[in-house]
PyMOL Python script that loads the backbone (N, CA, C, O; Angstrom):
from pymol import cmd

cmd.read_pdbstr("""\
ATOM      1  N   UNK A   1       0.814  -1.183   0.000  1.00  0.00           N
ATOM      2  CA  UNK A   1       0.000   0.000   0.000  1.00  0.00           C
ATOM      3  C   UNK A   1       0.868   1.261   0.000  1.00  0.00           C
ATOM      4  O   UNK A   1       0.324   2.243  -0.506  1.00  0.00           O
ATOM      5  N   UNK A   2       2.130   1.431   0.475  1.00  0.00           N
ATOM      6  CA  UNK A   2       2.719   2.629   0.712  1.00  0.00           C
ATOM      7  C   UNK A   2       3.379   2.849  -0.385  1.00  0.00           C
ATOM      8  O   UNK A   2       3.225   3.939  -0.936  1.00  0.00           O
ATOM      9  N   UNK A   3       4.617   1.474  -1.183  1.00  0.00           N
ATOM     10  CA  UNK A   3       4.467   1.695  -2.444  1.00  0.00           C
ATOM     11  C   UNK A   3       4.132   1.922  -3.409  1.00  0.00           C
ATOM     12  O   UNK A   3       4.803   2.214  -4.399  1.00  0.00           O
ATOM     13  N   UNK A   4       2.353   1.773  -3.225  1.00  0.00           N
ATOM     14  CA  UNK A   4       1.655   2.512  -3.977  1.00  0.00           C
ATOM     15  C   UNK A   4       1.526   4.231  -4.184  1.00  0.00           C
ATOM     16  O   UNK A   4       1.454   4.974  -5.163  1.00  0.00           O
ATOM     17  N   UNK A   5       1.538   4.418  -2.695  1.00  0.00           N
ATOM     18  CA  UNK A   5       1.029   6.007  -2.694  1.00  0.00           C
ATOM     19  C   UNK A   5       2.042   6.554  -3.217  1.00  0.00           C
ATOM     20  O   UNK A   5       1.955   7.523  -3.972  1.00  0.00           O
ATOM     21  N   UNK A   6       3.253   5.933  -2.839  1.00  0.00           N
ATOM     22  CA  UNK A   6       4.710   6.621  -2.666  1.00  0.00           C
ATOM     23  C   UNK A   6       5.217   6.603  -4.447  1.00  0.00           C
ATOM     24  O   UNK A   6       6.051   7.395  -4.885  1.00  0.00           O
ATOM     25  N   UNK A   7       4.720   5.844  -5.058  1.00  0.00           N
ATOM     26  CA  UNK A   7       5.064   5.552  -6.577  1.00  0.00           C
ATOM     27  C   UNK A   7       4.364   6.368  -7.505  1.00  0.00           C
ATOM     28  O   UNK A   7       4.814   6.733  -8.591  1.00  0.00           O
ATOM     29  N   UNK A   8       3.233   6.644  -7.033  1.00  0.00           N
ATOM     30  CA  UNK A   8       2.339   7.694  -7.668  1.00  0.00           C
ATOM     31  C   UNK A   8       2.257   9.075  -7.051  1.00  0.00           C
ATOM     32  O   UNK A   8       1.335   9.750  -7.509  1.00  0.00           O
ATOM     33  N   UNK A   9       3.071   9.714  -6.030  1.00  0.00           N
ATOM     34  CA  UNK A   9       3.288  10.623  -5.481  1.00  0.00           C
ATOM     35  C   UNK A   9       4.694  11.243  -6.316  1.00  0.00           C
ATOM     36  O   UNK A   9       5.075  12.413  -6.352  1.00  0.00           O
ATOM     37  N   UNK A  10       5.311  10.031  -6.962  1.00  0.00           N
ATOM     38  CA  UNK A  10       6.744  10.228  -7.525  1.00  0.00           C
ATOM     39  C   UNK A  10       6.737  10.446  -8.937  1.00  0.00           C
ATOM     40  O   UNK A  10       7.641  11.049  -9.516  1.00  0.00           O
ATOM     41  N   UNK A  11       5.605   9.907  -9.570  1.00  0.00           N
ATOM     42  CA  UNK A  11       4.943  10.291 -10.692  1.00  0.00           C
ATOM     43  C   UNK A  11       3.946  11.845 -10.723  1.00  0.00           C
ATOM     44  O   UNK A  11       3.933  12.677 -11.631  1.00  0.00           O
ATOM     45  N   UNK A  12       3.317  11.870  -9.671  1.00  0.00           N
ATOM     46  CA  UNK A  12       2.829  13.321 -10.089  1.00  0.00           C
ATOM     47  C   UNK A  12       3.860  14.308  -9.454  1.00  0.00           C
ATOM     48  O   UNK A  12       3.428  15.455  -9.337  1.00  0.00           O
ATOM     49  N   UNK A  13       4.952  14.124  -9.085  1.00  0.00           N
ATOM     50  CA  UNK A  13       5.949  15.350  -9.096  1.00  0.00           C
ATOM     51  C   UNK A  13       6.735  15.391 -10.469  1.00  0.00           C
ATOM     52  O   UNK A  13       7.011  16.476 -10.980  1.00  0.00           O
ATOM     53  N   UNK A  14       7.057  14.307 -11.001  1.00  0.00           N
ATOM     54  CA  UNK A  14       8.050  14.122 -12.250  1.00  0.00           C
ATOM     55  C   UNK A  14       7.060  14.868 -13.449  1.00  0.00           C
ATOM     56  O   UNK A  14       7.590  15.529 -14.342  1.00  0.00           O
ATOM     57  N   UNK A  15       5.728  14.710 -13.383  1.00  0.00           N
ATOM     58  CA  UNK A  15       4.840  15.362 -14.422  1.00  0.00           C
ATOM     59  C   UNK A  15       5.172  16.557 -14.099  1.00  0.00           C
ATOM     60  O   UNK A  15       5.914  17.269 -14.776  1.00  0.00           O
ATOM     61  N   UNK A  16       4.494  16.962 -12.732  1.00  0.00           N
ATOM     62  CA  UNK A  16       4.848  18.725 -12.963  1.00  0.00           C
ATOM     63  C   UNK A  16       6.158  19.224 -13.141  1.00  0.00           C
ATOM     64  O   UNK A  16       6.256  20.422 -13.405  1.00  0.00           O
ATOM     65  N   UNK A  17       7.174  18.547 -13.051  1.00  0.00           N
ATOM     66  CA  UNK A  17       8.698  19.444 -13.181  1.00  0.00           C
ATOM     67  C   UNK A  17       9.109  18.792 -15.148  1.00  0.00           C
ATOM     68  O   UNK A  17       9.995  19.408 -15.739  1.00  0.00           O
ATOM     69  N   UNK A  18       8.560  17.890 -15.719  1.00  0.00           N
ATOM     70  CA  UNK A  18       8.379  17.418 -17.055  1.00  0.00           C
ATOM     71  C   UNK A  18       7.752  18.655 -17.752  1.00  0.00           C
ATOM     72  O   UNK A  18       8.440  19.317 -18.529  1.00  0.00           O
ATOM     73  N   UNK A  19       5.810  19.146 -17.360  1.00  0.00           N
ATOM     74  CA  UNK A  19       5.464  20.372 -17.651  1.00  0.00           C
ATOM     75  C   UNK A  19       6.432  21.871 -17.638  1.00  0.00           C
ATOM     76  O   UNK A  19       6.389  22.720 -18.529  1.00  0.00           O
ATOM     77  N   UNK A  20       7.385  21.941 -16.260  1.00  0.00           N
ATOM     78  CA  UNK A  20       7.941  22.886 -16.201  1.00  0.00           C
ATOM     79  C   UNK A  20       9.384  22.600 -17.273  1.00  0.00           C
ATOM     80  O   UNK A  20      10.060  23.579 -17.587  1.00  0.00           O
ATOM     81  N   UNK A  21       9.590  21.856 -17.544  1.00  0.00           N
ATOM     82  CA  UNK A  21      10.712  21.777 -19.076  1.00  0.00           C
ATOM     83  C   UNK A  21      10.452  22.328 -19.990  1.00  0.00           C
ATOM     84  O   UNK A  21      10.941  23.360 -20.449  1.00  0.00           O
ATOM     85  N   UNK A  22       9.160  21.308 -20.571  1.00  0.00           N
ATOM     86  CA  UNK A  22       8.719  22.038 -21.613  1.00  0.00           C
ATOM     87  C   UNK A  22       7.926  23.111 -21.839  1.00  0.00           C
ATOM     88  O   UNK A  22       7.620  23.469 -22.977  1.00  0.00           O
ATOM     89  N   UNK A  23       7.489  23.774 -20.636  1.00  0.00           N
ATOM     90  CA  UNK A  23       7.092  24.982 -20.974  1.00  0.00           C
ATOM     91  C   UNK A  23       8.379  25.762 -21.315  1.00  0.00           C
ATOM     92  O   UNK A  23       8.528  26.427 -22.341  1.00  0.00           O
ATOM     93  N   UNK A  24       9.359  25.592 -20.263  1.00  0.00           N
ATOM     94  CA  UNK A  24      10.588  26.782 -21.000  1.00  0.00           C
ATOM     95  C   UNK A  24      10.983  26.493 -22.555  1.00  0.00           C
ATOM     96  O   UNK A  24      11.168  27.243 -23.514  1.00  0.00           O
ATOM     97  N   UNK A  25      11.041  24.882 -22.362  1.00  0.00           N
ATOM     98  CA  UNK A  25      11.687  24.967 -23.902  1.00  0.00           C
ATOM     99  C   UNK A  25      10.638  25.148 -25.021  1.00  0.00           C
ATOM    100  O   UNK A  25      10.911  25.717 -26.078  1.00  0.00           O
ATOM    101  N   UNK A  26       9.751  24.771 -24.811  1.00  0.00           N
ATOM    102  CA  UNK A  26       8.200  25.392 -26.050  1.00  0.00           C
ATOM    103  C   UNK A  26       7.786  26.738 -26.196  1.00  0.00           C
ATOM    104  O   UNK A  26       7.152  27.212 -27.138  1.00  0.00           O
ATOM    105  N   UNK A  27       8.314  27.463 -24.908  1.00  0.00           N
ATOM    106  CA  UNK A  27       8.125  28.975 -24.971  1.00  0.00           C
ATOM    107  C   UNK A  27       6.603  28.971 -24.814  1.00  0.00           C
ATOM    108  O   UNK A  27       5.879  29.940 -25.041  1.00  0.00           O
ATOM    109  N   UNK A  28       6.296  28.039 -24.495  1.00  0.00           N
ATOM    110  CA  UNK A  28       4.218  27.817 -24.440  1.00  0.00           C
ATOM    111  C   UNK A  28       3.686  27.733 -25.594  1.00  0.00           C
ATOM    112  O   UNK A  28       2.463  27.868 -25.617  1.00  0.00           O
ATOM    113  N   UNK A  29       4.471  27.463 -27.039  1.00  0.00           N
ATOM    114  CA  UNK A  29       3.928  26.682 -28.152  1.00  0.00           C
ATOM    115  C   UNK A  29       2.806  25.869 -27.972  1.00  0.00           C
ATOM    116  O   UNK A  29       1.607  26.109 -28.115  1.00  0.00           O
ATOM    117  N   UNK A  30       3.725  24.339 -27.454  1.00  0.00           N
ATOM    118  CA  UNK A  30       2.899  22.815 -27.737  1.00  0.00           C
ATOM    119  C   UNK A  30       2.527  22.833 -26.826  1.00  0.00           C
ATOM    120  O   UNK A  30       2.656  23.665 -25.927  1.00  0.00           O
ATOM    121  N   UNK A  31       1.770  21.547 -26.899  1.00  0.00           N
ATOM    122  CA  UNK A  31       0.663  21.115 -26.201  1.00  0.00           C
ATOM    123  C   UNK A  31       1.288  20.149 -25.473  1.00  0.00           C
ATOM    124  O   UNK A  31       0.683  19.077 -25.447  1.00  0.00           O
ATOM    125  N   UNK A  32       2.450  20.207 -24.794  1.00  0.00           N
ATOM    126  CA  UNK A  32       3.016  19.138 -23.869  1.00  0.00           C
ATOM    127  C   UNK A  32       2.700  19.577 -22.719  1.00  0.00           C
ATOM    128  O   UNK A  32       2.532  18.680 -21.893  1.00  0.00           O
ATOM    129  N   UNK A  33       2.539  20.729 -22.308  1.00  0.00           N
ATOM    130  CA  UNK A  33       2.628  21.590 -21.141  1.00  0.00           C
ATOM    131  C   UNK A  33       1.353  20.781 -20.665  1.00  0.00           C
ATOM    132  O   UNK A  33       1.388  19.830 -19.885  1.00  0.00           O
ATOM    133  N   UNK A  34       0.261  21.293 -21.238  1.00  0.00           N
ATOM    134  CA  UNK A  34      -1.159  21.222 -21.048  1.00  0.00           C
ATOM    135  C   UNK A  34      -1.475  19.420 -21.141  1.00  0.00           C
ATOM    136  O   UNK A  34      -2.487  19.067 -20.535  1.00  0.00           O
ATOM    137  N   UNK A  35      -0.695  18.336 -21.835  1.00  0.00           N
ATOM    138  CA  UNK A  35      -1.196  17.199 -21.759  1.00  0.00           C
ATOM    139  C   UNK A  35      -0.375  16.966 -20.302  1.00  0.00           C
ATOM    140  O   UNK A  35      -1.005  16.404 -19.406  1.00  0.00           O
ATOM    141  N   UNK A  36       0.824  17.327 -20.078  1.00  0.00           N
ATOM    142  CA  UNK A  36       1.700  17.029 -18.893  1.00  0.00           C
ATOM    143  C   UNK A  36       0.867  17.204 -17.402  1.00  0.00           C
ATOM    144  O   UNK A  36       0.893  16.431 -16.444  1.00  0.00           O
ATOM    145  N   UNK A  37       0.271  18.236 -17.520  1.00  0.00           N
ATOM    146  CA  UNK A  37      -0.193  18.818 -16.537  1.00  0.00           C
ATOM    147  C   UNK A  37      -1.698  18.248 -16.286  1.00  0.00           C
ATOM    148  O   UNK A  37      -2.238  18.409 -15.192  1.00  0.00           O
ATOM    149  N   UNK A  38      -2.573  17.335 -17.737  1.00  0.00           N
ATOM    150  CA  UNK A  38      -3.659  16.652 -17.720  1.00  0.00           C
ATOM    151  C   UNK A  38      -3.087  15.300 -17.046  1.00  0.00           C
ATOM    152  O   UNK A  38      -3.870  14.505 -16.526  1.00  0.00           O
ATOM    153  N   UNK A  39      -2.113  15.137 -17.064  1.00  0.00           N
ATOM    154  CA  UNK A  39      -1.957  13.585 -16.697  1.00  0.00           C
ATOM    155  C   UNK A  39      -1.593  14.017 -15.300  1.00  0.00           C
ATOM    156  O   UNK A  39      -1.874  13.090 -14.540  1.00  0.00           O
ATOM    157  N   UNK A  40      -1.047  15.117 -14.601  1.00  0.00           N
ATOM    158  CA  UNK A  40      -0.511  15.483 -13.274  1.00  0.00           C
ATOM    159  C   UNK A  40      -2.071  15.139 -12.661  1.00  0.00           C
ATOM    160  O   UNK A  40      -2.426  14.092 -12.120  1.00  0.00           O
ATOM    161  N   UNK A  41      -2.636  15.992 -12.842  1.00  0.00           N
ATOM    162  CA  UNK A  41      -4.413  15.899 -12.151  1.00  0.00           C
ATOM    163  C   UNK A  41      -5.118  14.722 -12.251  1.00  0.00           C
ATOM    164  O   UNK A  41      -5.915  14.408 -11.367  1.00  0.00           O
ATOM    165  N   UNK A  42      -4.841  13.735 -13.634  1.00  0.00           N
ATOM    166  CA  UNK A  42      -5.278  12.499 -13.623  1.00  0.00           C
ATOM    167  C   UNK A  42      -4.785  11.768 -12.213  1.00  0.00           C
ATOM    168  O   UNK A  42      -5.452  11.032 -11.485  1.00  0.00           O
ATOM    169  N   UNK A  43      -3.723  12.102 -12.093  1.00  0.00           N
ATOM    170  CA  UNK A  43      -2.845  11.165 -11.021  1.00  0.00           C
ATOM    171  C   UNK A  43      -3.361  11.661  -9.674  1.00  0.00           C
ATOM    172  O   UNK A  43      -3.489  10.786  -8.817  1.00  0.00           O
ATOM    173  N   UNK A  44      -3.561  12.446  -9.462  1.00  0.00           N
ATOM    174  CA  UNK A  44      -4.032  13.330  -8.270  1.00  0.00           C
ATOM    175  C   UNK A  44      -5.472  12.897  -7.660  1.00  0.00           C
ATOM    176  O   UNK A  44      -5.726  12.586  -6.496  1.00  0.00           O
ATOM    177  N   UNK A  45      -6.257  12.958  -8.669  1.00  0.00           N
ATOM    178  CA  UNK A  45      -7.802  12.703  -8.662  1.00  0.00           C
ATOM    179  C   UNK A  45      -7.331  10.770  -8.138  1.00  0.00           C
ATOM    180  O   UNK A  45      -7.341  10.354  -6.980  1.00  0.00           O
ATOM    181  N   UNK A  46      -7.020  10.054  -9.221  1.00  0.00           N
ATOM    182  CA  UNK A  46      -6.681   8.719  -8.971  1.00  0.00           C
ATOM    183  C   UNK A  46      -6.249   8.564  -7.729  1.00  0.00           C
ATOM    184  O   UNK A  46      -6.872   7.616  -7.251  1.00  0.00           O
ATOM    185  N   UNK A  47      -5.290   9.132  -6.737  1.00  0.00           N
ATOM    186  CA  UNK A  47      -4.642   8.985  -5.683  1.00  0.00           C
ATOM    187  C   UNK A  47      -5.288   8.911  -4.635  1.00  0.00           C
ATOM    188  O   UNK A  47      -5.265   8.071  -3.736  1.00  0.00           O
ATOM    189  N   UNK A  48      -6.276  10.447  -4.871  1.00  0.00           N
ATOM    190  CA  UNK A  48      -7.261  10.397  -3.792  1.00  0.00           C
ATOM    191  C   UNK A  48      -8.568   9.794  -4.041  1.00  0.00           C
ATOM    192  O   UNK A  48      -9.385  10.223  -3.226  1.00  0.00           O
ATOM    193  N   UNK A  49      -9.047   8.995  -4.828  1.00  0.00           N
ATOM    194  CA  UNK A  49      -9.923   8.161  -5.115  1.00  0.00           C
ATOM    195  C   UNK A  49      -9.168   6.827  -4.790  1.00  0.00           C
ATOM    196  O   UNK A  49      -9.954   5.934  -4.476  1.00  0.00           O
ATOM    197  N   UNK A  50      -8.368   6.602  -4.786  1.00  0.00           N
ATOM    198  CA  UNK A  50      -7.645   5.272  -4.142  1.00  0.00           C
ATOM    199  C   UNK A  50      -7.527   5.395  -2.623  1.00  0.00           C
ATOM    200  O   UNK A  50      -7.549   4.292  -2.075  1.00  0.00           O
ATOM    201  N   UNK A  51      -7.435   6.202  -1.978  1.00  0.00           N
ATOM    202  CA  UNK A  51      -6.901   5.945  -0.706  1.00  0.00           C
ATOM    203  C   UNK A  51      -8.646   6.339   0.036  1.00  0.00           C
ATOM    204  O   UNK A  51      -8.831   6.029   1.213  1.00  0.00           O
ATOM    205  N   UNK A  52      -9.564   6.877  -0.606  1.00  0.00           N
ATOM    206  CA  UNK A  52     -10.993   6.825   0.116  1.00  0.00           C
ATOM    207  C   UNK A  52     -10.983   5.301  -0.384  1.00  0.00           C
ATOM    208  O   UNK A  52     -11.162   4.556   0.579  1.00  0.00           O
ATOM    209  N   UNK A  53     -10.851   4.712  -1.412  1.00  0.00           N
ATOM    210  CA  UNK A  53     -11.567   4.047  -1.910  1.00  0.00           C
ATOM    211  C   UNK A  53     -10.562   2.368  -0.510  1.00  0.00           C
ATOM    212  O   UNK A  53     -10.824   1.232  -0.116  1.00  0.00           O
ATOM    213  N   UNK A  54      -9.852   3.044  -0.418  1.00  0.00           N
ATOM    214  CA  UNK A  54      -8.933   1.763   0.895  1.00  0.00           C
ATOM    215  C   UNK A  54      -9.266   1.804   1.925  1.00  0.00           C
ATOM    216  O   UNK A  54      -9.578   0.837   2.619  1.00  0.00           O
ATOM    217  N   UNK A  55      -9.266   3.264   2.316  1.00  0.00           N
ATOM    218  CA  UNK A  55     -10.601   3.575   3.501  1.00  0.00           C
ATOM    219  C   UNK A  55     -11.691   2.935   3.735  1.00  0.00           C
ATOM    220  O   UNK A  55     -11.869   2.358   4.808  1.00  0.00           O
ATOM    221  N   UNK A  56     -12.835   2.948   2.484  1.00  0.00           N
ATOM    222  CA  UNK A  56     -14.103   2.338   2.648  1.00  0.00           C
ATOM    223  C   UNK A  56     -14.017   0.779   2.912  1.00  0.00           C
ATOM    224  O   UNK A  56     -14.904   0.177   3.516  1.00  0.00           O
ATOM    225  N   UNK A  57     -12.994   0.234   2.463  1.00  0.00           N
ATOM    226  CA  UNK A  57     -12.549  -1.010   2.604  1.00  0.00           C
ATOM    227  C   UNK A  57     -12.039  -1.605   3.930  1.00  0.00           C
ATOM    228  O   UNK A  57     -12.101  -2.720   4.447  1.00  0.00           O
ATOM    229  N   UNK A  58     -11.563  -0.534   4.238  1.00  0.00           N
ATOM    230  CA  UNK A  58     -10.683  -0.968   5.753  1.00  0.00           C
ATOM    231  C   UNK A  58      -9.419  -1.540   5.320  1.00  0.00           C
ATOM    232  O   UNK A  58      -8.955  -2.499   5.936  1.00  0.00           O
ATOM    233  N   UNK A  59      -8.768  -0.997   4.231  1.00  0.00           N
ATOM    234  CA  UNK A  59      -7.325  -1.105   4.195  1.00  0.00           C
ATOM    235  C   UNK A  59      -6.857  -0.350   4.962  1.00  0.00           C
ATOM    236  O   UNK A  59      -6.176  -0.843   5.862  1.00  0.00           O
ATOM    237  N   UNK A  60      -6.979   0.697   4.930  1.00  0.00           N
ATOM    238  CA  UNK A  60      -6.193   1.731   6.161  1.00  0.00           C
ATOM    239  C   UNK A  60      -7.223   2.262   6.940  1.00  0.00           C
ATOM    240  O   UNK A  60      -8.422   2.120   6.698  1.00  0.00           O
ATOM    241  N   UNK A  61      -6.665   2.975   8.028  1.00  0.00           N
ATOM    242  CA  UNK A  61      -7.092   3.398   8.797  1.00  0.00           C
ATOM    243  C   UNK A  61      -6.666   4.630   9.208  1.00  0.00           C
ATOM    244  O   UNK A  61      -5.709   5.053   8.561  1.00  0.00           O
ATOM    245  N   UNK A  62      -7.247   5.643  10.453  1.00  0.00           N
ATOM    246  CA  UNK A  62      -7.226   6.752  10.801  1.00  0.00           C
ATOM    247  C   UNK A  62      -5.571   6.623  11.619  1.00  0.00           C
ATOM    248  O   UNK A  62      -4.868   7.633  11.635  1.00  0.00           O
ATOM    249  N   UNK A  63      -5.192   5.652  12.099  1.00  0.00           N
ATOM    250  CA  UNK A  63      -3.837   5.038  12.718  1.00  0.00           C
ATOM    251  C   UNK A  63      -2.837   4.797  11.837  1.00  0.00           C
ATOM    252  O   UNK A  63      -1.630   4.854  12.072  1.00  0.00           O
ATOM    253  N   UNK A  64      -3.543   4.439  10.491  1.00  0.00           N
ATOM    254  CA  UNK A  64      -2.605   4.287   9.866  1.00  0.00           C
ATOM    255  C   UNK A  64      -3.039   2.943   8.857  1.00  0.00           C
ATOM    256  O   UNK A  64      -4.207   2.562   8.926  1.00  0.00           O
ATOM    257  N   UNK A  65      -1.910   2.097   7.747  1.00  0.00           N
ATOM    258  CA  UNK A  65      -1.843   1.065   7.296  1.00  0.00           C
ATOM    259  C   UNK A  65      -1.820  -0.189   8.268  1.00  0.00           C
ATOM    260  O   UNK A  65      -0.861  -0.441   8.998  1.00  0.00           O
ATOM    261  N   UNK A  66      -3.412  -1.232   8.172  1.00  0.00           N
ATOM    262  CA  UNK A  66      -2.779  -2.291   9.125  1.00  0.00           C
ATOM    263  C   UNK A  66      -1.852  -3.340   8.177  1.00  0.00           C
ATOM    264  O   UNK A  66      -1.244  -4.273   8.703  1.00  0.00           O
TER     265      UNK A  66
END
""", "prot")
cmd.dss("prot")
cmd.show_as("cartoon", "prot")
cmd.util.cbc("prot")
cmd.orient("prot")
C-alpha cells in the first residue's frame, strides 16, 4: 500500500517538473505543457480516489496502514 502512494506521489511530481521543461523549452507553443499537466491531475484525482476508496474497505485506517 505505501508503495503505492509513494510511486504515484513520484509520478505526479516528475509530471509537474516534465510540464515545467517544456514549458521553458516550447516557450508555451505545444501542447506538452497542457497534456503534462492533464496527466498530473489524472494522477491526483486517482490517488485520492484510491486511498478513500482503501478507507471504505478498511485497508487503512485513521492510525494508519494495518
Amino acid at each position: 500500500m505505501k508503495i503505492i502512494v509513494i510511486a504515484v506521489l513520484i509520478a505526479i511530481v516528475t509530471a509537474l517538473f516534465a510540464a515545467l521543461v517544456f514549458l521553458y523549452r516550447d516557450a508555451g507553443r505545444g501542447k506538452r505543457v497542457v497534456w503534462l499537466l492533464t496527466v498530473r491531475v489524472a494522477l491526483s484525482v486517482s490517488l485520492i480516489a484510491f486511498l478513500l476508496f482503501s478507507y471504505w474497505m478498511g485497508w487503512i485506517g485513521p492510525q494508519g496502514i494495518k
